[in-house]
C-alpha positions as CSV (number, residue, x, y, z in Angstrom):
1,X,-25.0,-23.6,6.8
2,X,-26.4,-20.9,4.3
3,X,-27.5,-17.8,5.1
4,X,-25.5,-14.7,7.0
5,X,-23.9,-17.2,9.9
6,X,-20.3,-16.1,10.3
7,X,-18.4,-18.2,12.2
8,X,-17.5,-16.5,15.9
9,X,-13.9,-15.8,16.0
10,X,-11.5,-14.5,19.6
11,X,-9.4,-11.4,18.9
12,X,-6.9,-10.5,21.5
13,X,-5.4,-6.6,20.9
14,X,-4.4,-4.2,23.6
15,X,-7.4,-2.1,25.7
16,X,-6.2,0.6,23.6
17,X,-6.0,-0.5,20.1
18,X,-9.8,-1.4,21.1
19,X,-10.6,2.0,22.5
20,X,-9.2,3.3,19.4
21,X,-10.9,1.1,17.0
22,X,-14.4,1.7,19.2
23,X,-13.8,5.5,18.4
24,X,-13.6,5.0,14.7
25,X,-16.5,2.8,14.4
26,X,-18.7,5.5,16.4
27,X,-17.2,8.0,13.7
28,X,-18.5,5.5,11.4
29,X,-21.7,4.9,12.8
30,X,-20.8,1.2,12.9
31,X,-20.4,-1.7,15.5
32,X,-16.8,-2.1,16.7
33,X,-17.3,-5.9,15.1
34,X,-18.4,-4.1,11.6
35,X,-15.6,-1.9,11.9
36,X,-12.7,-4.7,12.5
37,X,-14.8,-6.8,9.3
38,X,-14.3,-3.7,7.4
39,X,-10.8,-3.2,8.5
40,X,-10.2,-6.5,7.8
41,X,-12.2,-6.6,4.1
42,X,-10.4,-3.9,3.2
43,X,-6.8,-5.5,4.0
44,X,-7.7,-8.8,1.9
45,X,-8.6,-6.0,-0.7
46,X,-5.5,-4.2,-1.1
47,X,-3.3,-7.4,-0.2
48,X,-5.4,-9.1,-3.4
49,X,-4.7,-6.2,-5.5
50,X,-1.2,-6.5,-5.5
51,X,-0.6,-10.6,-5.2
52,X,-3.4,-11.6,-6.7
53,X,-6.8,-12.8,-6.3
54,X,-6.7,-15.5,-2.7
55,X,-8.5,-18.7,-3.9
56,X,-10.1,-20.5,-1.0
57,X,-10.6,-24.5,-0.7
58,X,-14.2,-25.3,0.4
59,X,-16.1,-28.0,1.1
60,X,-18.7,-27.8,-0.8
């Protein structure tokens, strides 16, 4: 599929780990969802930065 699509993914964390990551994204004047994505982006960053880049199969 091209374009934007992400795929939907289920996150379980605690009511307040949300709460807490809601707060930050408002800071942020982002969605909760952008805010985890960024989170998350910036993780695989720093995790690349020091292991090395992550090279992903695909199927195309």
């Amino acid at each position: 599929m091209a374009g934007n699509y992400y795929q939907p993914f289920s996150l379980r964390v605690s009511e307040n780990l949300r709460d807490k990551i809601k707060f930050i994204a408002n800071q942020n004047k982002r969605s909760t969802n952008k805010e985890i994505e960024f989170i998350l982006e910036n993780y695989v960053n720093e995790y690349e930065k020091n292991h090395g880049a992550i090279i992903i199969a695909t199927d195309e």
